[in-house]
C-alpha positions, 0 to 999 in steps of 0.5 A: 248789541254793539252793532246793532247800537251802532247801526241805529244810531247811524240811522238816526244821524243820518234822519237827523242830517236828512231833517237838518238839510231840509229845514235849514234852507225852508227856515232860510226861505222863511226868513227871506220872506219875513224880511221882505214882507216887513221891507214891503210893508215899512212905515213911509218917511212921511217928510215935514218939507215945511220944517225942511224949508226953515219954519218952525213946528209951531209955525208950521202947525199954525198954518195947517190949523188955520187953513182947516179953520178957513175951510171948515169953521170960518166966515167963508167955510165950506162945511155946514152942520144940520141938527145933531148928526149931519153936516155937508160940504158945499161948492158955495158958488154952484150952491150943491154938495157933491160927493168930491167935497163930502169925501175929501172933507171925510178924508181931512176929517179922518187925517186930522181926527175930526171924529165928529165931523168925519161921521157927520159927512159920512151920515149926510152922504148916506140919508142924501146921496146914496142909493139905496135900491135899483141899479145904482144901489150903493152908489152915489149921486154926486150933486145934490142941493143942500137946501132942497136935498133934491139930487141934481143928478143921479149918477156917480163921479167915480172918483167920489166912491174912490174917496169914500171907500179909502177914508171909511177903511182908515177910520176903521183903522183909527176909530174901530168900529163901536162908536157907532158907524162900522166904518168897514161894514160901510166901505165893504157895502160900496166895493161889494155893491160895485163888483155886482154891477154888470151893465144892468141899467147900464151901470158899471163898477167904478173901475173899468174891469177891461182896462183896469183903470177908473172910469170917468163915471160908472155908467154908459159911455163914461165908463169907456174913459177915464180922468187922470186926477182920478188916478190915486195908485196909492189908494188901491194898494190900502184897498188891496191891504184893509178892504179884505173883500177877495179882489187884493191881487186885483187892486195890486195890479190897478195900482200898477195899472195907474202908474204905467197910465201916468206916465202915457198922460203926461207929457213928456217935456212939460208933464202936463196931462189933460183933464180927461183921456182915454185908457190910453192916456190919448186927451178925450174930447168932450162936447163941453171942451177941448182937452187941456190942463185944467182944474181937474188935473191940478190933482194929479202931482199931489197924488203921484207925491202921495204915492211916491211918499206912500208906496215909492214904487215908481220912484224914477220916473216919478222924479224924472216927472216932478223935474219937468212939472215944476221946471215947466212951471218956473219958466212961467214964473213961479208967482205967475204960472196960471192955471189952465195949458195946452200939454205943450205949455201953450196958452189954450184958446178955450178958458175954462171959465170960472166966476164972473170973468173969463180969465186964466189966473195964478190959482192957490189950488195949483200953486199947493199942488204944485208944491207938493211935487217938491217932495218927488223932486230931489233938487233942493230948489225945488223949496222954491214952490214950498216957499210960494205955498207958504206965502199964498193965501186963501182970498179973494182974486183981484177980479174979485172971484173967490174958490174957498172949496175947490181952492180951498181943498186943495190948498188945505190937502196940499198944507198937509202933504208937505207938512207930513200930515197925510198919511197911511192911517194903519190898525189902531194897536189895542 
């Protein structure tokens, strides 16, 4: 009995160690992955640069409620409400509403929890602007006329889907989806809709498949290259995280994909891209003009601050951008840069014309894009661009043009960047 005692309690010792070996190192593995998954998916350090700089959090809330109100309530506004569900954002001067205005306007909405004015947009896009048969179904027109709701052109601006899909996810986040628009149904309805286009009426999925990379526009030779300001990385890495339609690794790599076409598009002494290029990052030429930094690419430091503040992924050469960008511009004064450069800091010989008068000017819209890059740029002088910022305002030129759309976007967008209001809207917690 004793041996017998003995020998099975070895055995059971030995299971026991055999078992104990084997768990110890998975339950470490375990824990290893735990930690890192909670690392990857830690709440960014959203920074207040504004508070940074020396102003108060009531200042500071002044400003970004007053440049909300100009936009979207005020004598200039840009946004107009239509009976008791819809409302549109119109470039006043070209008098249409295009799908860049309707889904940045969601975009402050859904950040600033506007409700109201964030289903208004979404309704107005849907009964106006998207298809719903044919090979665009799902897409949308991007320009229509907001008096005639004729749509001025069929086809689709790539980066307004981008915007549309990314604010429908983070209302999903914010507001759920029984209030009466299932904010993800619609957002799964544009990215299911995209991934069944496969040439047919010549329409493509937004992102060229090929290249990884967003394309220009989704249809014929436009889908063959693409715009550097619609190069939002931090924008695929919330479809890869909130969009659950399969394609996660696929978005991971897009994203990827952008930051290495970044760094190709900008040039390596002044940081300046063109506004369009190829995949490659080469400037595209167009009919229209010759490749240059322009309106479009004001975009692209606010969007490399998004995703450095959002993801940080790319934080060296993301740095290494800021320094040159905001150094190229600070050799041009900081209250005199305007806004249109060959790559090489040279003055182009085609000016882009915007309003009455042919003129390059000191644009409100890069002068808050250009602040933006100050969250990138470690060295404290660069406060000198959050400064600039803060004293601007949203009027008229001395030539008497006047931008509160585009301008005026991009100056509200750049008040929330540096003011640490635009974030990644997670999962409301009930």
């Amino acid at each position: 009995m004793n041996k017998k005692f003995k020998r099975d309690t070895h055995v059971k010792i030995r299971i026991l160690i055999l078992i104990f070996g084997f768990f110890v190192p998975v339950l470490a593995i375990c824990q290893n992955k735990k930690k890192t998954e909670k690392s990857e998916s830690k709440i960014p350090h959203y920074r207040n640069l504004f508070k940074e700089a020396g102003y108060s959090q009531d200042e500071i809330d002044k400003k970004v409620s007053k440049a909300y109100y100009d936009v979207f309530e005020g004598p200039n506004k840009v946004y107009f409400e239509e009976g008791d569900s819809l409302g549109y954002v119109s470039d006043v001067k070209n008098k249409d509403a295009r799908t860049e205005g309707m889904s940045y306007g969601m975009m402050v909405a859904v950040q600033l929890n506007k409700k109201d004015v964030f289903d208004r947009l979404w309704r107005w896009s849907v009964k106006y602007m998207q298809h719903q048969d044919g090979p665009r179904e799902g897409y949308f027109a991007w320009s229509v006329n907001p008096e005639t709701k004729k749509q001025n052109s069929p086809g689709s601006a790539s980066d307004g889907e981008l915007y549309y899909i990314t604010s429908l996810l983070f209302a999903s986040n914010k507001w759920g989806n029984d209030t009466g628009i299932h904010y993800y149904n619609e957002a799964r309805r544009i990215l299911d809709a995209m991934w069944k286009k496969d040439g047919t009426g010549n329409i493509h999925n937004v992102i060229n498949t090929e290249h990884k990379q967003i394309s220009f526009v989704p249809e014929g030779r436009g889908y063959e290259w693409t715009d550097p300001s619609y190069h939002v990385p931090a924008f695929y890495e919330i479809w890869a995280l909130y969009a659950k339609d399969g394609h996660e690794q696929f978005y991971k790599e897009c994203a990827e994909v952008s930051r290495n076409f970044l760094h190709k598009a900008c040039h390596s002494v002044t940081g300046l891209n063109s506004d369009y290029t190829e995949f490659s990052g080469e400037p595209h030429p167009t009919p229209w003009m010759p490749p240059a930094f322009r309106y479009d690419s004001w975009r692209v430091p606010m969007n490399i601050a998004m995703d450095y503040t959002w993801y940080g992924k790319d934080k060296k050469w993301q740095e290494e951008y800021a320094v040159k960008f905001q150094n190229f511009l600070r050799s041009k004064g900081i209250e005199m840069f305007v806004d249109q450069y060959n790559l090489d800091g040279s003055t182009p010989d085609f000016i882009l014309q915007a309003g009455p008068v042919k003129k390059l000017r000191h644009s409100i819209g890069l002068v808050g894009t250009s602040a933006t890059a100050s969250l990138v740029n470690q060295d404290k002088k660069s406060l000198d661009f959050v400064h600039a910022l803060w004293k601007a305002k949203l009027e008229p030129y001395e030539d008497g043009y006047f931008d509160p759309y585009y301008d005026g976007l991009m100056y509200l967008f750049s008040l929330m960047h540096l003011s640490g209001k635009y974030q990644i809207i997670t999962p409301t917690v009930k």
